[in-house]
N, C-alpha and C positions, 0 to 999 in steps of 0.2 A: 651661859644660858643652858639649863637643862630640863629640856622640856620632857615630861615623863611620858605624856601620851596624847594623842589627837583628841580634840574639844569634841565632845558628844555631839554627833550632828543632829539637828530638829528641825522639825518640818511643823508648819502651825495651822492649824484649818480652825476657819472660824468664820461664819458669815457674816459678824459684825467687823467692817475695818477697823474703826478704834479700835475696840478689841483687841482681832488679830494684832493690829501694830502694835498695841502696846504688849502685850505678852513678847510677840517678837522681837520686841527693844529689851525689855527686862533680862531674857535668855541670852541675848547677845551679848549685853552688856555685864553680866554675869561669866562670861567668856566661853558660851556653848557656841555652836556653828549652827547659826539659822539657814540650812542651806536650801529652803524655799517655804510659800506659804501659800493657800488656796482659798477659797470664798463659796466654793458647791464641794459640792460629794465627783462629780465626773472631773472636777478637775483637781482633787484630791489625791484622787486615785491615778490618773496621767501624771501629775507631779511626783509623786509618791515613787514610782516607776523608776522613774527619769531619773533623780536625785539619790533613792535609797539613804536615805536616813537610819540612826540610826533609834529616834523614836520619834514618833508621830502624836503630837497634841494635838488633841481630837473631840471638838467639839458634835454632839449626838443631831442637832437639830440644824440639817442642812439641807438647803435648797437643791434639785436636780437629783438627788440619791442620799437616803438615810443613813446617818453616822453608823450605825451599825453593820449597814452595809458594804460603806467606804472598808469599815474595819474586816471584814471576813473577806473581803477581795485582795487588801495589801498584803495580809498576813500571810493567805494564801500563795500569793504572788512571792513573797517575801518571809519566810517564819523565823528570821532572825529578828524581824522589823520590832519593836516592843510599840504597842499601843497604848497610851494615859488619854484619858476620856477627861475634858477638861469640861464640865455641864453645870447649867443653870438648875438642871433635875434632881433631885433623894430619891423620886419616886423607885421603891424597889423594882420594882417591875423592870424598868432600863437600866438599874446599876446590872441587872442579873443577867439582861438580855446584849450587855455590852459585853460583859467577863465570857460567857458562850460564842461570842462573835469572836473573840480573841485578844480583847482588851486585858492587858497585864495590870492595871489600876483604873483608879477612879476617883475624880478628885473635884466636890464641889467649887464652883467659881468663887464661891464666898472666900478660898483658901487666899492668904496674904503670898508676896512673893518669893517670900521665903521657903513656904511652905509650897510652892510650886519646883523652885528649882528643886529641893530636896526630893522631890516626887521622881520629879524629869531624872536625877539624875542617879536615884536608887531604880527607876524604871530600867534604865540601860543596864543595868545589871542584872537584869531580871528578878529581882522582889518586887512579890505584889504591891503594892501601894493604896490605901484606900482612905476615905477621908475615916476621922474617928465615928463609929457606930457601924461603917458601913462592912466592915471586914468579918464582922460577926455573924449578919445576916448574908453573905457569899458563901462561910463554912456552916452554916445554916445550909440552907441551899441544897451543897452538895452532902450533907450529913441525908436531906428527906429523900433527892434523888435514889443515894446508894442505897437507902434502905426498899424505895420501891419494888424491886425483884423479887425480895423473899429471901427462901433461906439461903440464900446464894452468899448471901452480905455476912463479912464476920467470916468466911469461910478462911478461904489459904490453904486448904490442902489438895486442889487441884494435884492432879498425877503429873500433867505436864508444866505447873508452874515455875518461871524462872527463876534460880536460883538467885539471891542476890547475899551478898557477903553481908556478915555483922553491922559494920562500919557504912553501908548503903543500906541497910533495914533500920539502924538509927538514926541517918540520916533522913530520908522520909518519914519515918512517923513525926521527929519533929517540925519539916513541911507541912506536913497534916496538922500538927497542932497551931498551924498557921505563921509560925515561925519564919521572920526574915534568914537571908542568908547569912549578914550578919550576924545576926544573934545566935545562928546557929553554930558559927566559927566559934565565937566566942563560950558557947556552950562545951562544946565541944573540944577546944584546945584547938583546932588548926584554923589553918589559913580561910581566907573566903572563896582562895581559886579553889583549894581542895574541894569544897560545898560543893563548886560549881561542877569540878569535875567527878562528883559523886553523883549530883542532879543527871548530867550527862548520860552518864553510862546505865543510870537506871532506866530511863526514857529511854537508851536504847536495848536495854537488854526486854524491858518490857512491852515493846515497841508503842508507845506514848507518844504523844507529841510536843506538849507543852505542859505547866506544872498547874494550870488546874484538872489537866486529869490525870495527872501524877498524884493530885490532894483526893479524887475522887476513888483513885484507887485504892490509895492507902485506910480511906474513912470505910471501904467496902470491907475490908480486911479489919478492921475494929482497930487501926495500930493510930488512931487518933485520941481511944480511950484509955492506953498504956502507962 
């Protein structure tokens, strides 16, 4: 028996029980680690704590405290935590105001099970995830953000800008073009820990915190148009 690595732990909130249970049976039984699940936002966020998952499916419309705000408490508590918004909602307005909160995807209910796990478990690696349509209107989004300022946007010649190597300025533009990390490995020729350890070190060198405003920096600097 060689087990390569620990089953992705998951954590399920959802104010409908069937629901929840059923999602929480699928993941299990798909061989993730459901290692708790919640029914409000306050007790989301105490579970969430407690267990440290390693991604939290997250339903937006909950009782006691709003999905989006469950979601900026964990993250904060937690920024390794990956958040998937699992909603009955398209309305842009909440896929945009989830991805801001700290949601790493987003993924209508409509989606089959299949297309959950696959979410769940390219989430814990940190690729965005979205359902189809909605990925477009996020780099949307941060495309009208970055241009708000003015001539700032497109810039990159800062005096004091961090230096990043070739091989991490090609890596980020293709984030910005929205590129999973997969696809980016394989664009690329290396591995997918390499991506990850290129993600890394840009976040820190640029002092970022997470990759949408890793995408938002890179769209400011025009390297999404490249």
């Amino acid at each position: 028996m060689s087990r390569q690595q620990d089953p992705i732990r998951v954590m399920v909130v959802d104010d409908h029980p069937m629901w929840r249970d059923a999602v929480a049976r699928d993941l299990a039984e798909a061989g993730l680690d459901v290692v708790a699940t919640a029914g409000d936002g306050e007790q989301a966020v105490r579970r969430a704590k407690a267990t440290t998952p390693d991604v939290l499916v997250l339903d937006l419309n909950l009782p006691a405290k709003p999905g989006v705000q469950v979601c900026r408490e964990v993250v904060a508590a937690n920024p390794a935590l990956r958040v998937l918004v699992l909603s009955a909602s398209g309305e842009h307005a909440d896929v945009l105001e989830a991805v801001k909160s700290g949601a790493t995807g987003y993924l209508l209910k409509s989606a089959s099970t299949e297309e959950l796990l696959d979410a769940v478990r390219r989430t814990a690696v940190g690729d965005p995830v979205f359902t189809p349509g909605l990925a477009g209107l996020v780099l949307g989004e941060y495309r009208r953000l970055a241009s708000d300022p003015g001539p700032a946007a497109g810039g990159g010649d800062e005096p004091n800008a961090p230096r990043l190597t070739d091989r991490e300025t090609e890596v980020l533009r293709l984030v910005a073009k929205g590129l999973s990390y997969k696809q980016i490995a394989e664009r690329l020729v290396i591995s997918h820990r390499t991506v990850q350890n290129h993600v890394q070190n840009t976040l820190g060198k640029l002092q970022l915190h997470n990759r949408v405003e890793l995408v938002r920096y890179a769209i400011e600097r025009g390297l999404d148009d490249e």
